[in-house]
N, C-alpha and C positions, 0 to 999 in steps of 0.2 A: 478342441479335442474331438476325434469323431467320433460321431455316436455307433452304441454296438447295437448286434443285433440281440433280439431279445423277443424270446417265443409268449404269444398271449397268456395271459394266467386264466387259469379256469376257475370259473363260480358258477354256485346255485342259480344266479337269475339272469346269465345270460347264455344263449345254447348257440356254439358255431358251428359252422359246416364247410367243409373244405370245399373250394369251386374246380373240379378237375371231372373224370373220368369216372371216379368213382359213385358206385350208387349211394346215396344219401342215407341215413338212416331217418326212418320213420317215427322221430320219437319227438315228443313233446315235454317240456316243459312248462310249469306257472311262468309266468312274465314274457316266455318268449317262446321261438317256434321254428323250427330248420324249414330252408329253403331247398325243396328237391329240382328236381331237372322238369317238374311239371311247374304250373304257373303257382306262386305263392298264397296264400290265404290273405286277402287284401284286410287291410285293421276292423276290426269291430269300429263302432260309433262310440264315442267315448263317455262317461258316465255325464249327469246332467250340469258337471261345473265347468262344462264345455258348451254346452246348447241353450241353457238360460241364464240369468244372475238372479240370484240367491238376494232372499232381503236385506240377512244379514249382511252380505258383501258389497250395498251399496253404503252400507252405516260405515263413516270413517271410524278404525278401531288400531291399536295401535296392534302391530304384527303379534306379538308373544316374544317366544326367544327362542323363536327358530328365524333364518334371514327368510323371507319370501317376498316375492315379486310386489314393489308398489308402485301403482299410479301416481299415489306423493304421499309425503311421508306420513304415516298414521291409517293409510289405504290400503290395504290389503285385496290382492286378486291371488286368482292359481294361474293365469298364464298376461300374458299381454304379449302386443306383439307394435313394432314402433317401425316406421319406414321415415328415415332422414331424406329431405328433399336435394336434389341436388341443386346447386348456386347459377347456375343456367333458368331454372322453371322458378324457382324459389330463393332468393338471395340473402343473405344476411340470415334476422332472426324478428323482422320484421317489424314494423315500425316503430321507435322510441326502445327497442330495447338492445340493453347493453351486454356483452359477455362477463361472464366472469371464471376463478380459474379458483374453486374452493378445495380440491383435490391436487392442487400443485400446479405447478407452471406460472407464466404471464402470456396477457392475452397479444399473442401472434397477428403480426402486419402480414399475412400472407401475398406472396408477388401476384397470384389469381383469386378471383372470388372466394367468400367460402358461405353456408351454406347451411342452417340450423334448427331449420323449420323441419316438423313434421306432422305427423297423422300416426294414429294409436289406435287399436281396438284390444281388448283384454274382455276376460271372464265374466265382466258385467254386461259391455257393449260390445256386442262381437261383433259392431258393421267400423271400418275405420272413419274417425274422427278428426280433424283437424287441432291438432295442441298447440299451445302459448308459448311465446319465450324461447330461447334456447336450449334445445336438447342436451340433457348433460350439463346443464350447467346449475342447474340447482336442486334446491330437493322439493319439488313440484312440479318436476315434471317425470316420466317412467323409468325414467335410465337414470338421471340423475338421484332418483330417489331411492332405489333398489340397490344402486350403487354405495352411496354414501353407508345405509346402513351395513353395508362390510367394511367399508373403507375407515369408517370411524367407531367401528364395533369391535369384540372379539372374536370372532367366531373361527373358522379353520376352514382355509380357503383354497384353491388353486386356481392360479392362472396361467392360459398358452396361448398363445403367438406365435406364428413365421414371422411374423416383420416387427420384432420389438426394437429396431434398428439400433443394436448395440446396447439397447440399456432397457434389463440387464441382461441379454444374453441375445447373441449376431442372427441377424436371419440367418433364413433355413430354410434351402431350399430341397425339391426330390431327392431322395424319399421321404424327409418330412413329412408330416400331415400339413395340406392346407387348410388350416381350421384358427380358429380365435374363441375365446368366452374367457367366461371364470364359472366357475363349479364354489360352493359355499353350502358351508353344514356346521351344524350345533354339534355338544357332546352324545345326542344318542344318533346322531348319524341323518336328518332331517336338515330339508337346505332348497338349493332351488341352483337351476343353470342359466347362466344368459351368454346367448353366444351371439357375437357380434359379427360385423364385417371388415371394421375396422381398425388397418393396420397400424402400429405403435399404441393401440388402448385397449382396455386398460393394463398397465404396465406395472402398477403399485397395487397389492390389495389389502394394504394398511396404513394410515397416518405413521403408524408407528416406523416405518422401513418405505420411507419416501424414495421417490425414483430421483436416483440422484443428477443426470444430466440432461434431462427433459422434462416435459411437464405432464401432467398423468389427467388432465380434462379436456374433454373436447373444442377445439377452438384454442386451445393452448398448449399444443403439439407441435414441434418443429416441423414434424411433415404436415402438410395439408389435407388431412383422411376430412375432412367435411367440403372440402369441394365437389365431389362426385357424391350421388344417391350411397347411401348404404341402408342397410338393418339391421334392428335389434329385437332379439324375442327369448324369454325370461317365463321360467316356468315352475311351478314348485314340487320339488321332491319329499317323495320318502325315504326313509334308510335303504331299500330294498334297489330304489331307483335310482339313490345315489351312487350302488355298489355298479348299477347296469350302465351306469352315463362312463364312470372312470375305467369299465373292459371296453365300453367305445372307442374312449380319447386310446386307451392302449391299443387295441386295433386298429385306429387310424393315424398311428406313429406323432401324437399330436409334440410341437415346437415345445419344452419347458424346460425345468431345473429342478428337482425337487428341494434340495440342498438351500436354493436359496431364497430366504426369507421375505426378500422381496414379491416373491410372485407365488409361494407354496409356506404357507403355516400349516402343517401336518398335524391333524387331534382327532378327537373322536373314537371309535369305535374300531377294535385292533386291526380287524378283514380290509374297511375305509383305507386304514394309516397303512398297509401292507401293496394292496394295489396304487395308491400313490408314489410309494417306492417304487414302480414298476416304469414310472413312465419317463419321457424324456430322449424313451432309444428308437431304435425302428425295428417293428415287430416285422416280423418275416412271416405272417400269416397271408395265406390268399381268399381270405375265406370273408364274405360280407355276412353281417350279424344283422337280428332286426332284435328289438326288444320292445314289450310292450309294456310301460309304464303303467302306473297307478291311479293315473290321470287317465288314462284308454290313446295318448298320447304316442303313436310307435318311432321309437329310436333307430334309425339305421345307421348304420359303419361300414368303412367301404374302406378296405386297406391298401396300401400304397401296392401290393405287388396284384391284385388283381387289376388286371390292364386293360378298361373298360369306359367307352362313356359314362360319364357318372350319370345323365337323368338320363339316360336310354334302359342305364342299370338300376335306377330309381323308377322307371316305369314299370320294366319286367318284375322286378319286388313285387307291385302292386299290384300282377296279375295282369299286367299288359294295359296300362291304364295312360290311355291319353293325358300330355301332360303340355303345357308352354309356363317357360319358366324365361327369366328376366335374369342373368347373371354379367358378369365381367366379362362379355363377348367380343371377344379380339384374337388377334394369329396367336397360336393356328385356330382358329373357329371351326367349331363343327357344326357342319349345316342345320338346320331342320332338318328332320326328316318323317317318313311318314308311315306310317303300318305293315310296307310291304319294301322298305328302304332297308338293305342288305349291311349290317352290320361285321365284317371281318371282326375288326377287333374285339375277339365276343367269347364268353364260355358258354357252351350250349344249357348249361346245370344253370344258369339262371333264366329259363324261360325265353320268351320272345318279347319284345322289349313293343309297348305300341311308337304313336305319333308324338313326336317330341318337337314344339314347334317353339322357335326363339323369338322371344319379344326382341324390339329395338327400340319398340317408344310407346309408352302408355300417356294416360289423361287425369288430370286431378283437376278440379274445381277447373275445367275450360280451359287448363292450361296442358300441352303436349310436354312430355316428359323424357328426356332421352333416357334409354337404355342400354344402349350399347357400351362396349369397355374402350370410353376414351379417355385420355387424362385431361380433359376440358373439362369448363363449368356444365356443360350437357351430358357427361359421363353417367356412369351406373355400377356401381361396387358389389350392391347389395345381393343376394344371392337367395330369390324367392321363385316360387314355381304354385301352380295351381290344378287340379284334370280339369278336361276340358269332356269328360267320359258321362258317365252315369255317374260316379262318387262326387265325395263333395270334399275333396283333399286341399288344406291350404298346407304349402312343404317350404321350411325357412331350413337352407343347407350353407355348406360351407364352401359347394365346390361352384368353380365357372366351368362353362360348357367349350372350353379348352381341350385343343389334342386331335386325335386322327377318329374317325369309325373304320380304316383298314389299314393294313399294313402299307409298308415295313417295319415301320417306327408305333407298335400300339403303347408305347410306354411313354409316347410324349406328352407334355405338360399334365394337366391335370389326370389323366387316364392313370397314368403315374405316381401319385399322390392319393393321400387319403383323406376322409372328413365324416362329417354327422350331418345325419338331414333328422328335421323335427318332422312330422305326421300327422295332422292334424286334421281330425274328420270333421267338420263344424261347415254346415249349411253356409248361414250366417255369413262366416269370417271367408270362406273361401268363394264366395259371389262377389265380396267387398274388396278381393285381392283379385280375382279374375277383371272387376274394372279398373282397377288403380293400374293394370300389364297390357290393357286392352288398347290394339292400334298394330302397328306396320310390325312384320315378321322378316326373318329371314329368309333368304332364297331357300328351297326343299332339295335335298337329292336323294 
């Protein structure tokens, strides 16, 4: 059925602004902040559950009853952030250990490598870490543990996807959002985002309405999403922030169903259950949102009809903030580029955009990492970016650095498409993401 069009709903915490001609309004609100035709007000530093760990949050304590972000299960952080290696640098899930498929499925013979190792930092350790065992596959490890407790709890969920490939609902391609996660909240509206890279997962966000012709754990997917690099980064919310994360996903026309019980249990708190109903269609807004979370954490949305490089438009946000980011780099590729590299494809009302320069291969533990978008064991899915400026930004987005910087065609692939970028001001984490991308670039123009 095709999706309709469907104008953004307006709320208290998050404030839009149309990208056109028009002069901006000068107005402010709590949480968030309009972007005029001069450079943006780059994020604040985010309060200190971003910059140090907390005694308590090294004590394992079991969550409460709200879902939030865990390292394993009984572990409690406010953010983590997980980079899957890909099965070229990193293979399997290293040695003596077995998959499993506790969330549905059986474990997949894939015809190429796949790929289960990874590297963690969160709110306690904010330099990335090397982790054990299979990503996803238990509850000890980030994802796996953050997971399960939706998966096997009750709380009120939503999940979206472009490529749940058929089950339960067909990709979706432009104008779609190209975006993934799941969003999770208790009855007073408190919850947490994890947004993934990872096409077909998670597909199920209950024991109770399993995915009926595939399997819903990584490593037991009929497609092979753990062959290539991906990411995952898992944050915790408030009511306030849950209201600001679901006018994102609806600004950026995010892949769902609300209707079906597989991927959307709708509760909580009536405003929550309202904007839920909203999504699924494709918003006809031109206008990118920034939101600043609770966390000091800034949310940006970048809607399918504003027709723009997404990190050249993720730099200009940030006040023209040198950026190299690491995404699904493939035709049509948009080059590097550099400070003074003439962007056609462009609305003047977002600033001037700095150096946005493409990884194609970083380093982990002495080993070279491909990053480029190839569908080999060397590939790279994941969708992370770093400044390479004065700030200290680590940024986990949704989009690849796909599509034109000038015409004819500014509306091809990703330009076209909308998504969420996380913001994340943290010394620490974005020095630990700056080496993990660091190595060979793309050609500049």
């Amino acid at each position: 059925m095709p999706r309709k069009p469907a104008a953004p709903p307006a709320s208290p915490s998050s404030l839009t602004r149309t990208v056109g001609p028009l002069l901006p309004l000068a107005v402010a609100l709590v949480g968030s902040y309009v972007v005029g035709p001069s450079k943006a007000p780059p994020p604040s530093n985010p309060p200190s559950a971003t910059q140090a760990a907390s005694a308590a949050q090294a004590v394992a304590a079991p969550p409460g009853n709200s879902p939030v972000p865990l390292l394993k299960a009984g572990q409690a952080v406010d953010w983590w952030f997980v980079f899957k290696f890909n099965a070229g640098a990193f293979p399997e899930c290293g040695a003596g250990v077995q998959r499993a498929c506790p969330f549905g499925g059986t474990v997949q013979t894939y015809k190429q490598p796949f790929g289960q190792q990874f590297a963690y930092a969160s709110s306690i350790d904010h330099t990335l870490q090397k982790g054990g065992g299979c990503v996803g596959d238990t509850t000890s490890d980030p994802v796996g543990a953050t997971f399960d407790q939706v998966y096997s709890g009750h709380f009120s969920y939503l999940l979206w996807n472009d490529q749940f490939k058929g089950d339960p609902i067909a990709d979706e391609g432009a104008p779609a959002g190209h975006s993934k996660g799941m969003l999770a909240w208790d009855d007073a509206g408190n919850g947490l985002a994890l947004q993934v890279s990872t096409p077909s997962w998670p597909a199920s966000g209950s024991s109770q309405n399993p995915r009926k012709n595939d399997g819903n754990t990584l490593g037991c997917v009929i497609d092979n999403d753990v062959l290539v690099s991906q990411h995952f980064f898992a944050l915790k919310l408030n009511k306030d922030d849950v209201v600001a994360v679901l006018n994102g996903l609806q600004n950026a026309s995010v892949a769902t169903a609300p209707s079906n019980l597989q991927i959307v249990r709708n509760g909580g708190p009536p405003d929550i259950q309202a904007l839920v109903k909203t999504l699924g269609k494709v918003s006809t807004s031109k206008t990118a949102t920034q939101a600043k979370l609770s966390s000091g954490v800034l949310l940006i949305s970048k809607p399918s009809d504003l027709q723009v490089p997404p990190w050249q438009m993720i730099s200009a946000m940030l006040g023209g903030e040198p950026l190299r980011a690491a995404t699904w780099w493939a035709h049509p590729e948009i080059p590097s580029t550099t400070s003074t590299t003439t962007v056609g494809c462009w609305d003047p009302s977002l600033g001037k955009p700095g150096a946005v320069d493409i990884a194609t291969s970083g380093t982990w533990a002495g080993a070279t990492i491909g990053l480029e978008g190839l569908p080999a064991p060397v590939g790279n899915h994941a969708k992370i970016g770093v400044s390479t400026g004065t700030h200290t930004y680590a940024i986990f987005g949704d989009m690849n650095q796909q599509g034109s910087l000038s015409g004819p065609n500014c509306g091809s692939s990703q330009n076209g498409r909308g998504g969420l970028f996380y913001v994340v001001d943290d010394a620490p984490l974005a020095a630990s993401v700056k080496d993990l991308i660091k190595g060979a670039s793309a050609p500049a123009q």
